[in-house]
C-alpha positions as a printed NumPy array, in Angstrom:
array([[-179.453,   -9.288,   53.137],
       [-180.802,   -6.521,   51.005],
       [-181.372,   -9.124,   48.067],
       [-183.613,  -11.103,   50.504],
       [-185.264,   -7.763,   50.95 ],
       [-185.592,   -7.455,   47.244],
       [-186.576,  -10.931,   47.013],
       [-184.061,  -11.632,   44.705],
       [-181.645,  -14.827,   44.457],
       [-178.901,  -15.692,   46.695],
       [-177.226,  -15.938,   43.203],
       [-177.163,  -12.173,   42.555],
       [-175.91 ,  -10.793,   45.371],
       [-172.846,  -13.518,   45.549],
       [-171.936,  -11.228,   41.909],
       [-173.045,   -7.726,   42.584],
       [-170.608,   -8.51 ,   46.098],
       [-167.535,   -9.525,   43.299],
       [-168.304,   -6.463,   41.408],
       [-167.844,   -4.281,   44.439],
       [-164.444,   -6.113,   45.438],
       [-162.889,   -6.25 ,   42.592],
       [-161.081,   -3.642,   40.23 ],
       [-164.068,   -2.192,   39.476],
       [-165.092,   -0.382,   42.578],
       [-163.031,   -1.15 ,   45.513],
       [-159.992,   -2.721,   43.717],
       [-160.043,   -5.127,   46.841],
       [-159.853,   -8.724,   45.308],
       [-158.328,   -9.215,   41.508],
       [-159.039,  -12.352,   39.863],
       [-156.437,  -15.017,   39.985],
       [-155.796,  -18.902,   39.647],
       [-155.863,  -19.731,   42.758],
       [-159.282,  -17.931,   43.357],
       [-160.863,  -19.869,   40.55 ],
       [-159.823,  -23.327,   41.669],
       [-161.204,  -23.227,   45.286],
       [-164.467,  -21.67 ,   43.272],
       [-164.368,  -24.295,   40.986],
       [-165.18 ,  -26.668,   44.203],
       [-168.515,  -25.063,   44.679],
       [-169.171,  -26.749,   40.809],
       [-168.014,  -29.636,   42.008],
       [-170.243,  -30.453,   45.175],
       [-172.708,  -29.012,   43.54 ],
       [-173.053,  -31.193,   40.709],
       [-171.98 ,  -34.423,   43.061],
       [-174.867,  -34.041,   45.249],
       [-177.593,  -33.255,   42.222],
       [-176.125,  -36.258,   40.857],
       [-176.663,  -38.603,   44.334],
       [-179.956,  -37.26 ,   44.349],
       [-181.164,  -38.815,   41.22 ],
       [-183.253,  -41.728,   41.227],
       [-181.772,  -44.111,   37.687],
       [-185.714,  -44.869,   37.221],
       [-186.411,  -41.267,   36.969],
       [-183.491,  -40.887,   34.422],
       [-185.189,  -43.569,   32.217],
       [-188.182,  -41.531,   32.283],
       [-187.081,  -38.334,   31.275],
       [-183.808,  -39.432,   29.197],
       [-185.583,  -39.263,   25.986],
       [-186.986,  -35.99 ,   26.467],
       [-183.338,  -34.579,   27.411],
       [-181.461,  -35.582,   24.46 ],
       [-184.318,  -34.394,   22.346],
       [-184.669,  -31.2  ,   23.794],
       [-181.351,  -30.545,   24.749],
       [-179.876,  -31.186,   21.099],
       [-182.755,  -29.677,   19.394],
       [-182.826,  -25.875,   21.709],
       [-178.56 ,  -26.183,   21.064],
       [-179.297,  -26.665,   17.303],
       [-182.431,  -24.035,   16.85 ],
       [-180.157,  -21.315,   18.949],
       [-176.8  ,  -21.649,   17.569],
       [-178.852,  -21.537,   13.475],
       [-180.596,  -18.704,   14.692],
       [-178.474,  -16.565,   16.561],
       [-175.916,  -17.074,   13.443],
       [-178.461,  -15.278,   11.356],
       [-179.209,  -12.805,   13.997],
       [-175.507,  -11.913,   14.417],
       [-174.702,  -12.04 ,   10.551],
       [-177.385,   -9.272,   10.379],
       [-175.564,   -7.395,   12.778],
       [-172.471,   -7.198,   10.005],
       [-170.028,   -9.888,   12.09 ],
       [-168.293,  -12.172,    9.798],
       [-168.674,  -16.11 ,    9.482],
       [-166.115,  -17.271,   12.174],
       [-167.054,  -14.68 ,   14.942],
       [-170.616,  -15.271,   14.297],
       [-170.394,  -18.952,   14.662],
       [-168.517,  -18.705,   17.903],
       [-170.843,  -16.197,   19.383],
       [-173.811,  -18.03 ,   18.394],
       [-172.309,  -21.154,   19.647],
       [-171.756,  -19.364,   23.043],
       [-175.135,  -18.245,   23.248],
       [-176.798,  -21.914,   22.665],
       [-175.47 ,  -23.489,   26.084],
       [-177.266,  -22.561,   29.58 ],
       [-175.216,  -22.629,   32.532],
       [-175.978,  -26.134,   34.461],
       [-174.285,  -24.438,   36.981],
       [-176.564,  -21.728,   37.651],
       [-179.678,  -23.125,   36.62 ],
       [-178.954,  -26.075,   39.301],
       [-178.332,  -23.549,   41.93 ],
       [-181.783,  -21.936,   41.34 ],
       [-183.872,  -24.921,   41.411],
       [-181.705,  -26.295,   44.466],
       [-182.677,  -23.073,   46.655],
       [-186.481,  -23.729,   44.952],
       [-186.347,  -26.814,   46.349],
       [-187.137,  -28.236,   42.537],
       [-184.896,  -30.324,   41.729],
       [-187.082,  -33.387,   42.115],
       [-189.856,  -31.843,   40.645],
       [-190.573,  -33.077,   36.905],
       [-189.319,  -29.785,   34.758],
       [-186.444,  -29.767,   37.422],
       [-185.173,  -33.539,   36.592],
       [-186.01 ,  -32.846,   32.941],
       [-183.989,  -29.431,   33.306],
       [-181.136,  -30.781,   35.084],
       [-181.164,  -33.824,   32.081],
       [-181.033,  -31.666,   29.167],
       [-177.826,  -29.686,   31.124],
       [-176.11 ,  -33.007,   31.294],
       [-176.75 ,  -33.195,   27.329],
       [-175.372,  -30.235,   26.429],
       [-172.451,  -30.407,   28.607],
       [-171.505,  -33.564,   26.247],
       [-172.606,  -31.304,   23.196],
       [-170.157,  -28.161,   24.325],
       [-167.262,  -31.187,   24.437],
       [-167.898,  -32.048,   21.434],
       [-168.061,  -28.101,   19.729],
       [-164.692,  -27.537,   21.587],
       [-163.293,  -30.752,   19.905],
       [-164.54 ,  -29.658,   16.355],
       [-162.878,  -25.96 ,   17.092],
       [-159.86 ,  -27.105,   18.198],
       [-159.562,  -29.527,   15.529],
       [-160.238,  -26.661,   12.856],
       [-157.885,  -24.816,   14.353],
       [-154.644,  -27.262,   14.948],
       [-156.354,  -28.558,   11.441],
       [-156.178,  -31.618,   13.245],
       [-158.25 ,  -34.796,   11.972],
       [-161.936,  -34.344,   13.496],
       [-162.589,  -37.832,   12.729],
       [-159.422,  -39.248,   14.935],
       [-160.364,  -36.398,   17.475],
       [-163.925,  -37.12 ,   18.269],
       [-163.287,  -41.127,   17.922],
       [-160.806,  -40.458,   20.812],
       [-163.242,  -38.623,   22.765],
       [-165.876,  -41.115,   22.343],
       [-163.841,  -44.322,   23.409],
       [-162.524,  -42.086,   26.574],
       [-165.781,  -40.967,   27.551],
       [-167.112,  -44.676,   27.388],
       [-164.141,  -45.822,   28.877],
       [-164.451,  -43.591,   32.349],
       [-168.158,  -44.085,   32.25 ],
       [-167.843,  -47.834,   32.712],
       [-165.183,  -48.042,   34.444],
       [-167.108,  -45.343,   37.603],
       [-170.068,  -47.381,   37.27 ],
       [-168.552,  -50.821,   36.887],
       [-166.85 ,  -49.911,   40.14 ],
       [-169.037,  -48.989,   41.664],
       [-171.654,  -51.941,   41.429],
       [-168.725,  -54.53 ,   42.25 ],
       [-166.424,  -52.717,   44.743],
       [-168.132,  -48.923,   46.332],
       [-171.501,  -50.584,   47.672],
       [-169.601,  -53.036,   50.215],
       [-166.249,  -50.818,   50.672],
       [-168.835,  -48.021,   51.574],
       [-170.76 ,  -50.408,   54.257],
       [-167.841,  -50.685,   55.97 ],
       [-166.507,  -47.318,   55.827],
       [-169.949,  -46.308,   57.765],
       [-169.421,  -47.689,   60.601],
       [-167.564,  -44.124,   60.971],
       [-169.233,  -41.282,   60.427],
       [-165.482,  -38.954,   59.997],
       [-164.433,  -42.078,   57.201],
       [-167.718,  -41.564,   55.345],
       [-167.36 ,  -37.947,   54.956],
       [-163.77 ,  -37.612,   53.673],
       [-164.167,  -41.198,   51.57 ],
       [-167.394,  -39.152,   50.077],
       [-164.936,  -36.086,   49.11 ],
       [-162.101,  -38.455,   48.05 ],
       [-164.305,  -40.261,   45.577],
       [-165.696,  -36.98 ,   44.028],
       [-162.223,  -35.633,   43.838],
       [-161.066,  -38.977,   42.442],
       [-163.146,  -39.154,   39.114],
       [-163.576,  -35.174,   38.87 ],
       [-159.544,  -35.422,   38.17 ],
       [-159.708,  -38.408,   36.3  ],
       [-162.127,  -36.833,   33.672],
       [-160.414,  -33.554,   33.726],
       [-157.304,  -35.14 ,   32.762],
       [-158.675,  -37.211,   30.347],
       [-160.501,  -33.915,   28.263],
       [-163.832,  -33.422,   29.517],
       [-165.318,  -30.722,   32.049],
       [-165.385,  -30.854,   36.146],
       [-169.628,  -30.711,   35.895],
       [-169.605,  -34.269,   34.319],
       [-166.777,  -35.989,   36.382],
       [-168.348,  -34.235,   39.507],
       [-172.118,  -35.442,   38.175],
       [-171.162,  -39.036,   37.356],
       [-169.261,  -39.432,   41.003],
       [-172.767,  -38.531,   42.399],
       [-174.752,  -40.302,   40.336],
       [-172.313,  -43.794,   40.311],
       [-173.376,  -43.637,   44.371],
       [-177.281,  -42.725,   44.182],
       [-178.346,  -46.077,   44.918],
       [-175.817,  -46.796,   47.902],
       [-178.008,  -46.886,   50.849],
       [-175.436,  -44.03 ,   52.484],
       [-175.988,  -41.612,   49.612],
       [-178.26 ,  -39.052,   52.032],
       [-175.623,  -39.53 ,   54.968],
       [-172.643,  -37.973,   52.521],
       [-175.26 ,  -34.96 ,   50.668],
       [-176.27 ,  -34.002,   55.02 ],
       [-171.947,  -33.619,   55.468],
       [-170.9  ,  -32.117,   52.371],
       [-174.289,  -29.381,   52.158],
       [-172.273,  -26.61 ,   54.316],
       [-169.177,  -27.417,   51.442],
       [-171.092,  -27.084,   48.715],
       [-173.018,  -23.543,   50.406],
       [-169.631,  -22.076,   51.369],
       [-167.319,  -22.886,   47.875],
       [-170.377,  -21.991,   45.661],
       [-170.494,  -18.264,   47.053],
       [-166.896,  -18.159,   46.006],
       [-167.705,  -19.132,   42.613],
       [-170.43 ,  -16.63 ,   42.503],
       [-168.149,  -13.942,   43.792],
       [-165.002,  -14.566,   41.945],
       [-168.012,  -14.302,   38.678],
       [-168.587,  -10.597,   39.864],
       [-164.818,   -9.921,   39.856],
       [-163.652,   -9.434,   36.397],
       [-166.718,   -7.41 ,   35.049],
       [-165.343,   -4.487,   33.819],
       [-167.161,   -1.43 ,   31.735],
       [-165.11 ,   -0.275,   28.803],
       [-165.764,   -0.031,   24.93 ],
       [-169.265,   -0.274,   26.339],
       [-170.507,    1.758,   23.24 ],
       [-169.234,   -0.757,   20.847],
       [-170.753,   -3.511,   22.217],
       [-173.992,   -2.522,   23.987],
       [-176.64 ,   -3.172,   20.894],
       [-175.262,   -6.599,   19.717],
       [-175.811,   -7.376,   23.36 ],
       [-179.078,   -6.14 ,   24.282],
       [-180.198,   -8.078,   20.772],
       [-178.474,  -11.349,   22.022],
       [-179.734,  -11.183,   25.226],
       [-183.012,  -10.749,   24.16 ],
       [-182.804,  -13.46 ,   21.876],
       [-181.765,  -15.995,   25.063],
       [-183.952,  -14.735,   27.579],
       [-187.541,  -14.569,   25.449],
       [-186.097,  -17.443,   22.082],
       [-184.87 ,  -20.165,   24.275],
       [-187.792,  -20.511,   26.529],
       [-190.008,  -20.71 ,   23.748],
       [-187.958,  -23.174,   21.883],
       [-188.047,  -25.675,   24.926],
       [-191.278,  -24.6  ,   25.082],
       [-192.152,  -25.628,   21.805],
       [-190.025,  -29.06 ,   21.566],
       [-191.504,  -30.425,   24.279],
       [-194.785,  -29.469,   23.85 ],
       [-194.448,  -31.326,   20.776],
       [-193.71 ,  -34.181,   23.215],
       [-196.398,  -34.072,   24.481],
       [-195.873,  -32.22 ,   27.996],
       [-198.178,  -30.172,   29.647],
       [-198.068,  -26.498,   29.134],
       [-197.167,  -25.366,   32.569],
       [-194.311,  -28.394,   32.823],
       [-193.217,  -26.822,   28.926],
       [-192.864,  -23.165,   30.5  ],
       [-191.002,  -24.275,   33.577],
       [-188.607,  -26.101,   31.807],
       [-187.953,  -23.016,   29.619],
       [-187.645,  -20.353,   32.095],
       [-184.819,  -23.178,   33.521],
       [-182.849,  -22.012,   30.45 ],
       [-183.556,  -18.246,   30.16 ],
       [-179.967,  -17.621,   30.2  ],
       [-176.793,  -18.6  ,   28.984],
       [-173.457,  -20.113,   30.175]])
């Protein structure tokens, strides 16, 4: 209520309320496993209803523009936060991770804010919500590279594996879809109570399949959406599982708040004033700048790099 007053975000008060609950202040909640996996649900619905709200035309028209943008802002921030870390006296290794860390934005967030904008159809919202998708693939593939330098595993054999998996799930949702969900799902809505939990079961059902098979819950839950945008029931499921999505996402934004914790603060607090900086004022501009160079109008440029004025 008082960050309504303030006219601030939904987002921020589901954090500052973890804060106060947790061991920081009132020592009420402490983080635990079981808290992050019913959080984790909020992700989930989330992402399944962005993705059943996309239109695949609309993808065609701002796919290009993604992977260019997302790869290029993930390759400018990670170079340059490097240097800006190295200058800071932190050695190779921890500066790489660090400025690895610092080059993803958080598709969960950033979806949140243009969902309570209403923006998501909006052109910097479907280009925003395209170049999340791309580096959600990217951050796969930096976690396969660092875990294959450190189990000095082969990267080739590694991201080969990844690669045939990936394609593997992805035609294997869609190719379902086209030849079995479209008529399975005309019969299921004849009832409304059948439609709702075979909506759920089907989100659950590839979330888990590409968890298990390596990859994160934001693509699994994404793809489930998007492999049922063009089902002519799509709208019916996203009406039913909005007061999911609502209730499991403040979890996720409370169990955020829980952890934070103030110690060694004096150690830490100029590296992270600099860095912050740097992701809050260099990434905009860097969007900014690519897709300018692609030709986008200035004020579609500047949305789109406000999206990713933060990080993951």
């Amino acid at each position: 209520y008082f960050a309504k007053l303030l006219k601030q975000p939904p987002i921020f008060s589901y954090i500052i309320s973890g804060l106060i609950l947790g061991p920081l202040v009132l020592n009420l909640i402490k983080p635990s496993p079981a808290l992050t996996t019913v959080s984790h649900l909020g992700i989930a619905f989330l992402l399944y209803i962005v993705g059943m709200s996309l239109d695949f035309r609309v993808l065609k028209q701002v796919g290009l523009v993604s992977v260019l943008t997302g790869v290029g802002q993930v390759l400018f921030t990670t170079t340059i936060g490097f240097f800006i870390l190295k200058t800071l006296g932190f050695s190779n290794i921890p500066a790489l991770y660090l400025a690895i860390g610092v080059a993803f934005s958080s598709t969960i967030i950033i979806v949140k804010l243009l969902s309570d904008k209403d923006d998501l159809d909006t052109l910097y919202g479907r280009i925003a919500v395209g170049f999340l998708i791309v580096q959600d693939f990217i951050a796969i593939f930096a976690l396969i590279v660092i875990t294959g330098l450190s189990t000095q595993a082969s990267l080739g054999s590694l991201l080969l594996e990844t690669l045939l998996k990936g394609l593997f799930l992805v035609i294997l949702v869609f190719g379902f879809s086209k030849i079995i969900l479209h008529s399975l799902f005309k019969s299921i809505a004849r009832s409304q109570e059948l439609l709702f939990i075979s909506g759920i079961a089907w989100l659950f059902l590839i979330s888990v399949a590409f968890v298990s098979l390596g990859f994160n819950l934001e693509i699994g839950a994404f793809l489930a959406g998007l492999s049922l945008a063009s089902i002519p029931y799509n709208k019916e499921i996203t009406r039913k599982i909005q007061p999911l999505r609502d209730f499991f996402i403040v979890l996720f934004f409370v169990s955020l708040g829980l952890p934070i914790a103030i110690s060694s603060i004096g150690q830490i607090i100029y590296p992270a004033i600099l860095l912050s900086l740097f992701v809050l004022i260099g990434n905009p501009i860097i969007v900014m700048l690519w897709m300018g160079l692609l030709g986008y109008k200035k004020r579609t440029s500047f949305l789109a790099g406000l999206a990713v004025g933060q990080i993951s």
